[in-house]
LUMSE-940096 format. One record per residue (C-alpha): chain; x, y, z; residue number from 1. Coordinates in Angstrom, 1 decimal. Layout:
BEGIN
{atom 'A' {X Y Z} NUM}
...
END
This chain:
BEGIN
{atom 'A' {-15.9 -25.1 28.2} 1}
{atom 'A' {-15.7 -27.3 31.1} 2}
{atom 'A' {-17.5 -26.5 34.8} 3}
{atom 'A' {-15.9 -26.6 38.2} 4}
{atom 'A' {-16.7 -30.0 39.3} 5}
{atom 'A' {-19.6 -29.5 42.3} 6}
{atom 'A' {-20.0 -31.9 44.9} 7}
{atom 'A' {-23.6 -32.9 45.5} 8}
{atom 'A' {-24.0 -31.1 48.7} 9}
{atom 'A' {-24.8 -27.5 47.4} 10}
{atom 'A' {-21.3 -26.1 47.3} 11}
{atom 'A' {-21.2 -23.5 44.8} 12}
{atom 'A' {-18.4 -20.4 43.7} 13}
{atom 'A' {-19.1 -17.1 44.0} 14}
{atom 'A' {-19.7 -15.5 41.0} 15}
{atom 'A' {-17.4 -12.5 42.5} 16}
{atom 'A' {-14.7 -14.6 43.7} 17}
{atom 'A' {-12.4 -14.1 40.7} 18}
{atom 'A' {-8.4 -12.9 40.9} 19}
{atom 'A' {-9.6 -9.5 38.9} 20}
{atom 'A' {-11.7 -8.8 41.7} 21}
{atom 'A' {-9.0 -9.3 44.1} 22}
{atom 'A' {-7.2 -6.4 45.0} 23}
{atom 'A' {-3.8 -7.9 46.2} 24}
{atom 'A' {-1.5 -5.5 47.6} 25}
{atom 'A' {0.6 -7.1 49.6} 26}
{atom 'A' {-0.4 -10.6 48.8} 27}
{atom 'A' {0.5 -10.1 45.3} 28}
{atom 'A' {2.8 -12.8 45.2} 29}
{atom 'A' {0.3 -15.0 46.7} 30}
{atom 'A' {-1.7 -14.7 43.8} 31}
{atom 'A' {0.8 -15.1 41.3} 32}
{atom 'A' {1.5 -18.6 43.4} 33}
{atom 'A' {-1.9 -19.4 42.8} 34}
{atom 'A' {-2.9 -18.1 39.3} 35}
{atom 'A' {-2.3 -20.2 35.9} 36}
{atom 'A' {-0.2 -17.4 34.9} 37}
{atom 'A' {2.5 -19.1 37.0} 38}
{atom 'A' {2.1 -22.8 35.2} 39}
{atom 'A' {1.6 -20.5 31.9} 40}
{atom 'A' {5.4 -19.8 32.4} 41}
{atom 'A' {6.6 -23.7 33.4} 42}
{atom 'A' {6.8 -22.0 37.4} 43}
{atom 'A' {3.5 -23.2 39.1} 44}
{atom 'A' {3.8 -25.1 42.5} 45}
{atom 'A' {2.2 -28.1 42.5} 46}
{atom 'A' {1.2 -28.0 46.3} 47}
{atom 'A' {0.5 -24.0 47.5} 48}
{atom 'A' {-0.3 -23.6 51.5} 49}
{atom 'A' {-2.2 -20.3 52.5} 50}
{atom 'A' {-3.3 -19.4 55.6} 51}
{atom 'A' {-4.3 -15.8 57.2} 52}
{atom 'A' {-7.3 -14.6 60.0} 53}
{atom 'A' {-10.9 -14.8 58.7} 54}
{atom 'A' {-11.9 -11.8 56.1} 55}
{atom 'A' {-7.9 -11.2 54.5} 56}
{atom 'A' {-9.5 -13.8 51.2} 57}
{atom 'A' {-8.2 -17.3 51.6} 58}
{atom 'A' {-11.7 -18.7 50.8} 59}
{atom 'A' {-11.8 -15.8 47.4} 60}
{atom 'A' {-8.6 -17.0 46.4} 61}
{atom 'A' {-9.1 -20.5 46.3} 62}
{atom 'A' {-12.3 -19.9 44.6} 63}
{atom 'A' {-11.0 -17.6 42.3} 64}
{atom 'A' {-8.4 -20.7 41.5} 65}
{atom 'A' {-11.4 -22.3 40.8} 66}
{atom 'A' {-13.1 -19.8 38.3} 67}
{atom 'A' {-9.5 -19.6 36.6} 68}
{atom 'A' {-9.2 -23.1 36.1} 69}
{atom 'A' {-12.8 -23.2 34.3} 70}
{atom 'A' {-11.4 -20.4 31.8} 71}
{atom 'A' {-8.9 -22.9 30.8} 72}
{atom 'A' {-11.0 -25.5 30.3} 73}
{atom 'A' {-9.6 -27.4 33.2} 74}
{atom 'A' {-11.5 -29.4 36.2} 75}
{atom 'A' {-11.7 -28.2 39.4} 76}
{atom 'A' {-13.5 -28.2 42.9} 77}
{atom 'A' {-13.7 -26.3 45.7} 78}
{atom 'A' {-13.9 -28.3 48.9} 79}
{atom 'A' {-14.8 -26.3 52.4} 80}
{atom 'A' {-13.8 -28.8 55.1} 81}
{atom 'A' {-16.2 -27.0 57.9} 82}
{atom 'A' {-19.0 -27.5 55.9} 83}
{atom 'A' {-18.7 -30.9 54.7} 84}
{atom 'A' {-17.6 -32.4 57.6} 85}
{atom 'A' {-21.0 -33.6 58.2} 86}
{atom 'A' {-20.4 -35.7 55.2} 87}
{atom 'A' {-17.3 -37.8 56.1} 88}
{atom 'A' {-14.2 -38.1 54.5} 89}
{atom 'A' {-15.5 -39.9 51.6} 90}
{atom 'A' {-15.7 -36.7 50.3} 91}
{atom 'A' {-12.5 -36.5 49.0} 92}
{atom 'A' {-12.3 -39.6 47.0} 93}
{atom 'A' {-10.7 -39.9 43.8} 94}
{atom 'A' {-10.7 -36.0 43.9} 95}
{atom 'A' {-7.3 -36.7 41.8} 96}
{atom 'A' {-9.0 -37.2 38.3} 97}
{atom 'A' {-9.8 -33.5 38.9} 98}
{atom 'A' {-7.0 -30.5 37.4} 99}
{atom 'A' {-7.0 -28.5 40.6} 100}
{atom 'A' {-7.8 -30.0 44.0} 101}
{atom 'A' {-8.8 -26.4 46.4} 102}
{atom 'A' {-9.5 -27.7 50.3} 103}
{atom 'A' {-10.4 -24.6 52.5} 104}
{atom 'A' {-10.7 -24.3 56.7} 105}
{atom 'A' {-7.7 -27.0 57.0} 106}
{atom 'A' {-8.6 -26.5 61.0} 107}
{atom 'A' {-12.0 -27.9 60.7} 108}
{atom 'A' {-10.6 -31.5 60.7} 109}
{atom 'A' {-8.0 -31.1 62.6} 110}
{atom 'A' {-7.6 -33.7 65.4} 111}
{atom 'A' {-10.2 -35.9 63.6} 112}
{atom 'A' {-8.1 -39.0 62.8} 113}
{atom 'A' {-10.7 -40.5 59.7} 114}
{atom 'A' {-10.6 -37.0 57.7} 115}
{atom 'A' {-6.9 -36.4 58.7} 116}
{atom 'A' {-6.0 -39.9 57.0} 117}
{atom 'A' {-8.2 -39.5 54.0} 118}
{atom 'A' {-6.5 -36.3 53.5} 119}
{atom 'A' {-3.0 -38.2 54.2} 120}
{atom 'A' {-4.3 -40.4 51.2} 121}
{atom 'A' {-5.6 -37.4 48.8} 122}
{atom 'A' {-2.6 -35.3 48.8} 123}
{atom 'A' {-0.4 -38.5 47.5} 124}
{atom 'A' {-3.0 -39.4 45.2} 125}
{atom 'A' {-2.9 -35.9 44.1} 126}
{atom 'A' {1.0 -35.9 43.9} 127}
{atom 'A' {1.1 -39.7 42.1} 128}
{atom 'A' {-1.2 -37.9 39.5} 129}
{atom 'A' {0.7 -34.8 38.9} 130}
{atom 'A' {-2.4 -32.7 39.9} 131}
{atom 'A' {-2.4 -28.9 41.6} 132}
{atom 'A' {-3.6 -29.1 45.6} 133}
{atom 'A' {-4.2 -26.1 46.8} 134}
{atom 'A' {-4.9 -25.5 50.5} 135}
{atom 'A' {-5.6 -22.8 52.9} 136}
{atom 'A' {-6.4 -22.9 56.6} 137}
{atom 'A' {-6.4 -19.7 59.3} 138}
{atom 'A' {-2.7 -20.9 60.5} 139}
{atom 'A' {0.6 -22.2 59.7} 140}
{atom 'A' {0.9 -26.0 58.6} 141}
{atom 'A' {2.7 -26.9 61.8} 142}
{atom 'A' {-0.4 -24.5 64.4} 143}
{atom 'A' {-3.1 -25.9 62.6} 144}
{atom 'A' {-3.9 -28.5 65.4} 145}
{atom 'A' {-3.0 -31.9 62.4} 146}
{atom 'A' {-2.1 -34.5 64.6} 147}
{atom 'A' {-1.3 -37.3 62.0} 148}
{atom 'A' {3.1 -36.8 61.6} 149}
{atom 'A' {2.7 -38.0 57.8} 150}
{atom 'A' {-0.3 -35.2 57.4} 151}
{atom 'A' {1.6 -32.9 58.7} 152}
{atom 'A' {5.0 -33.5 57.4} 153}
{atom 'A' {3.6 -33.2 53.7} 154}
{atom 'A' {1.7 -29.7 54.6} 155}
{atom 'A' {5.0 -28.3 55.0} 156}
{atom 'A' {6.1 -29.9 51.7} 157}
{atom 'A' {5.0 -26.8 49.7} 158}
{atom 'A' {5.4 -23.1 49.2} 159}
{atom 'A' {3.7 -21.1 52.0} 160}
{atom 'A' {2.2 -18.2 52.2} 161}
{atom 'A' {0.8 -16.0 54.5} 162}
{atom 'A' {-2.1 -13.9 52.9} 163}
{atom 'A' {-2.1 -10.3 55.1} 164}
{atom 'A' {-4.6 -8.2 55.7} 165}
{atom 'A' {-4.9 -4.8 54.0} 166}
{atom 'A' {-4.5 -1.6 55.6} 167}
{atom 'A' {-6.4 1.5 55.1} 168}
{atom 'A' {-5.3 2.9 52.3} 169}
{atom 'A' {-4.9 -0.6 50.3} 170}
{atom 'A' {-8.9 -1.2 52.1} 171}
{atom 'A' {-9.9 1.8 50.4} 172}
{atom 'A' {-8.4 1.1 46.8} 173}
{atom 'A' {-10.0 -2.0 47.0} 174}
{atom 'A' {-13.5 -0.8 47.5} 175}
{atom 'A' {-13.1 1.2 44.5} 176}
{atom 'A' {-11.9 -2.0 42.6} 177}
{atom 'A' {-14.8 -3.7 43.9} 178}
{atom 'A' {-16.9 -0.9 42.9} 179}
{atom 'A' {-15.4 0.0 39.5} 180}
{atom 'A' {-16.1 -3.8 38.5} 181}
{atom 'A' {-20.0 -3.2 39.3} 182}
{atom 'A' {-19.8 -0.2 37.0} 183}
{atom 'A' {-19.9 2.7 39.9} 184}
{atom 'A' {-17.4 5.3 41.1} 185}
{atom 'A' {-16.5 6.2 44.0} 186}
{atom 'A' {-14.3 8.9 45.0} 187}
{atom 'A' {-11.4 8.6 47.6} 188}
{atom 'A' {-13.4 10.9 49.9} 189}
{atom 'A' {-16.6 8.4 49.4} 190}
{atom 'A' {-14.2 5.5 49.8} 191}
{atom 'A' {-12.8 6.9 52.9} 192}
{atom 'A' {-16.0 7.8 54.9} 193}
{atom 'A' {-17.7 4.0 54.1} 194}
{atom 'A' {-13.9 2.7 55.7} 195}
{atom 'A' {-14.4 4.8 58.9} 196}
{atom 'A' {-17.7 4.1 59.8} 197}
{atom 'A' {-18.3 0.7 58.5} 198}
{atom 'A' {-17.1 -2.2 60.4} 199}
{atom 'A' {-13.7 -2.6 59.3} 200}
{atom 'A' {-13.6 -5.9 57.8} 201}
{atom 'A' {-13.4 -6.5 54.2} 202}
{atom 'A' {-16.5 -8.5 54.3} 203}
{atom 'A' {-18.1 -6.2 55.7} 204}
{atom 'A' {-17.1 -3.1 53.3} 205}
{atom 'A' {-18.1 -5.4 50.3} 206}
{atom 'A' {-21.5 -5.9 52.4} 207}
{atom 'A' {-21.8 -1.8 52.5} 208}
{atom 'A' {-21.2 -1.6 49.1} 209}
{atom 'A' {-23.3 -4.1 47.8} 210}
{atom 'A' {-26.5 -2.9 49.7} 211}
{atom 'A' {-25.3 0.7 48.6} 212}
{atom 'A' {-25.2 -0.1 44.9} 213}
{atom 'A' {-28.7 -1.7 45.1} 214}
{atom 'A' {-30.1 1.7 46.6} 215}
{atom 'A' {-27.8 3.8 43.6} 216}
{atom 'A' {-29.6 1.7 41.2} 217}
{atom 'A' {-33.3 1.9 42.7} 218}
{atom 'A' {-32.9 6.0 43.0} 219}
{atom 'A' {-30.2 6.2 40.0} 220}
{atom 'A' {-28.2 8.6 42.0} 221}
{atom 'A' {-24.6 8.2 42.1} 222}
{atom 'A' {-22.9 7.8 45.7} 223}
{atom 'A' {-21.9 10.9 47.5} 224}
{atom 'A' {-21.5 11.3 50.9} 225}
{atom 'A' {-25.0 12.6 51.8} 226}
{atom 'A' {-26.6 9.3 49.6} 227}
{atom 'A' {-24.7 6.9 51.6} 228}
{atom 'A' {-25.4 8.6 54.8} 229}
{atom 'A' {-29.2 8.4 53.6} 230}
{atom 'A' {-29.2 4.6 53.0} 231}
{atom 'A' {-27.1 3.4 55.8} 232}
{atom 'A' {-27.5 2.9 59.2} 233}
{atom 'A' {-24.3 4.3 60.7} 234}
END
């Protein structure tokens, strides 16, 4: 089986970055535009724009992409423009040998000419090769601050989706989803009182959760109310 190609720079996929452990809800059709499912069926996009407010899971789906593409025995990498931007644009050459091309945080080159050009560049290169390009940024194609007309003209090429953020109810399910794929229940009324007096970000449920199955496993108890109310500091 063939690896995600990793850049030298210490860029590596979360392990629990997968679709599976993606609870869509809404967004479901934004995972169906991204999954292999879609090319499975001869309807896969070959260019996908995502974009929503830190925590809603652009960064887990792109990954996830990633972890798919490996299952298939297909290349990939998983490019996050704010953290190699240190590195220059030469990054992203020949990226287009590669199956499935994902570039994250779009908005941390905007305005820089060099990395907006070498992106210009990629994304034909990608095209000329028949390759997927997948890319998500925290706003639209045409609000993500690209200056470069030909950059920006081919961002709007593709489909676009906006990837919304869950409401209560859907952020409760998806704790148990998150839960139920580390092997623990947890009832609605658990669910519920983590939601309410957690931060309310889904990073930072899956942060409760993960420190809260650590202490379930140390005192093998299972998580009731009075447990969680023990081991966190609420």
């Amino acid at each position: 089986m063939s690896s995600p190609i990793q850049l030298p720079l210490g860029i590596q996929l979360r392990d629990d970055a997968t679709f599976a452990n993606y609870y869509s809800g809404r967004n479901q059709p934004v995972v169906m535009a991204l999954s292999l499912d879609a090319a499975e069926l001869g309807q896969a996009e070959p260019y996908v724009f995502i974009y929503g407010s830190p925590g809603v899971g652009c960064s887990h789906l792109l990954q996830a992409a990633c972890h798919e593409a490996d299952l298939h025995q297909l290349k990939s990498v998983y490019l996050p423009l704010a953290e190699l931007l240190p590195y220059g644009p030469g990054v992203l050459d020949s990226l287009e040998t590669l199956d499935v091309i994902c570039i994250d945080e779009l908005q941390a080159v905007a305005g820089n000419r060099p990395w907006e050009v070498a992106l210009f560049h990629l994304f034909n290169r990608v095209k000329d090769a028949n390759r997927r390009l997948l890319i998500a940024a925290s706003s639209p194609p045409k609000d993500t601050g690209i200056n470069l007309p030909d950059l920006l003209s081919r961002l709007s090429w593709g489909v676009v989706f906006q990837v919304l953020p869950l409401t209560d109810e859907e952020k409760v399910t998806a704790l148990q989803l998150r839960a139920h794929m580390r092997g623990l229940d947890i009832s609605d009324e658990v669910a519920r009182y983590i939601l309410y007096r957690a931060p309310r970000s889904t990073q930072a449920l899956f942060s409760a959760l993960d420190q809260l199955d650590k202490a379930s496993l140390r005192a093998k108890r299972k998580l009731t109310i009075p447990f969680v109310k023990q081991v966190m500091d609420w």
